[in-house]
ZAFIFI-63059 format. One record per residue (C-alpha): residue in one letter; x, y, z. Coordinates in steps of 0.02 Angstrom, whole numbers, plus 50000, padded with zeros to 5 digits. Example, Ala and Ser with C-alpha at 12.3 -4.5 7.8 and 13.67 -1.06 7.14 Angstrom:
% ZAFIFI-63059
A506154977550390/S506844994750357/
END
This chain:
% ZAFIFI-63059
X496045160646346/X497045144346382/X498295155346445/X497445164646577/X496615147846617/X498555141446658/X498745156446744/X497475155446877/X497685136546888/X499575140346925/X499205157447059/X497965146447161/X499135132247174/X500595147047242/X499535152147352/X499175136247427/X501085132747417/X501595148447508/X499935148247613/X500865132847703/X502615140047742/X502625148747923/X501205140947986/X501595129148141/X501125111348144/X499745109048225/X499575099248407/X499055080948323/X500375080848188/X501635085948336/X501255073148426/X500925060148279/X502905060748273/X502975057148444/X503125073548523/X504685079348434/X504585097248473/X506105109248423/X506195129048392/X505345128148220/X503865119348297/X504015125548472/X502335131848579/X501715148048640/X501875155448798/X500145153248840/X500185133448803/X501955133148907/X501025143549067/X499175133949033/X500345115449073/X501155124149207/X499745128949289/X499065111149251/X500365103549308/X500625113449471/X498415111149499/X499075091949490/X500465092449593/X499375102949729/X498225087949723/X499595074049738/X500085083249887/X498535085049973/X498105065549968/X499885063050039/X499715074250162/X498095066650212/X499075050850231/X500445055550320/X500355061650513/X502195068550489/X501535083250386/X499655086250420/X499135103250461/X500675110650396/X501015125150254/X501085119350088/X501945127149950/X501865119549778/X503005123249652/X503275120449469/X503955108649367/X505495117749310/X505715107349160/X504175115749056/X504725125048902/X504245129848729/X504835115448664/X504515103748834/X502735110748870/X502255093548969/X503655096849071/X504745080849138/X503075077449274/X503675079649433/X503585095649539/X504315098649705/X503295101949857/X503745109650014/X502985107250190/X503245119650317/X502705123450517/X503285136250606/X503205139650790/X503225155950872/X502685163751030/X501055171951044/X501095189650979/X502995189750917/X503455188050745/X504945181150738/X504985159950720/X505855151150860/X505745134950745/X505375131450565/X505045112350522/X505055108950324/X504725090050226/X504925091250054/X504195080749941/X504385079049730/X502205073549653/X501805068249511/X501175083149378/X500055069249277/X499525055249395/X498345053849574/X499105038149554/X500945039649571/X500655054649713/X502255061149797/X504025054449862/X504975060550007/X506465070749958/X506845075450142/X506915072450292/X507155055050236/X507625051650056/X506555040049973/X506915049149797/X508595045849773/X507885026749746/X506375032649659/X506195027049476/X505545045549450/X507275053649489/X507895048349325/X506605060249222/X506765073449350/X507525088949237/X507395079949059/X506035083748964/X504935067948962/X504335058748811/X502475062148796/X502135041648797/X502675045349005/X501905063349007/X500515066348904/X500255084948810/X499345091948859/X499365085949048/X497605079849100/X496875084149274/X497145073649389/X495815067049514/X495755081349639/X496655094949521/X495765111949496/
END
């Protein structure tokens, strides 16, 4: 009797034991140790696309306000892109994306452009607040305290996970 007593006691604490190996860590206790994500702990596909899509929604919204603000740009094309830094072990990206502004001219009924006029900007993918920098025509980026994160993944005391909207964000 004592035996098979010590024998369940010891196959429900295995199972618990083994239960535990192959399971990911969950989102807190990632980022309880400070968002130290590598391939053993690494995110889905879905989580890496869902902060993409934030972070592009964000961007969009950035870009909007600045182009609201700036006469150089209004009325013109925008194209938002993402922030190419957003992996499975990145998923809040290094928060900035670039955004392109584009007018064209043509003449009325032809299709081909006799002039295309393009601003590019880089926005933030987390704040209203820090909005967009010109990239070009004029370079204000280069000189931007922002330029340094651009293409490293970003601790997530700079870039939170998962990216909040931003005022403005879809």
């Amino acid at each position: 009797m004592k035996t098979k007593i010590l024998t369940a006691v010891f196959a429900v604490f295995a199972l618990f034991a083994f239960a535990a190996c192959g399971e990911k860590p969950t989102l807190d206790k990632v980022m309880a140790e400070h968002g130290k994500v590598h391939k053993d702990n690494a995110f889905s596909f879905a989580t890496v696309e869902e902060q993409r899509a934030q972070g592009r929604a964000n961007a969009g919204a950035a870009s909007v306000e600045y182009q609201r603000q700036n006469p150089r740009v209004q009325g013109w094309e925008t194209i938002v892109k993402a922030d190419t830094t957003h992996s499975s072990t990145c998923p809040q990206g290094d928060g900035w994306a670039e955004v392109v502004f584009m007018r064209t001219e043509r003449e009325d009924g032809k299709t081909k452009n006799l002039q295309i006029e393009k601003a590019t900007v880089m926005c933030s993918t987390v704040s209203a607040t820090q909005g967009c920098v010109m990239v070009a025509p004029v370079d204000n980026w280069s000189k931007h305290p922002g330029k340094t994160q651009d293409g490293t993944c970003a601790s997530t005391r700079e870039v939170p996970f998962p990216l909040p909207k931003a005022v403005g964000a879809k």
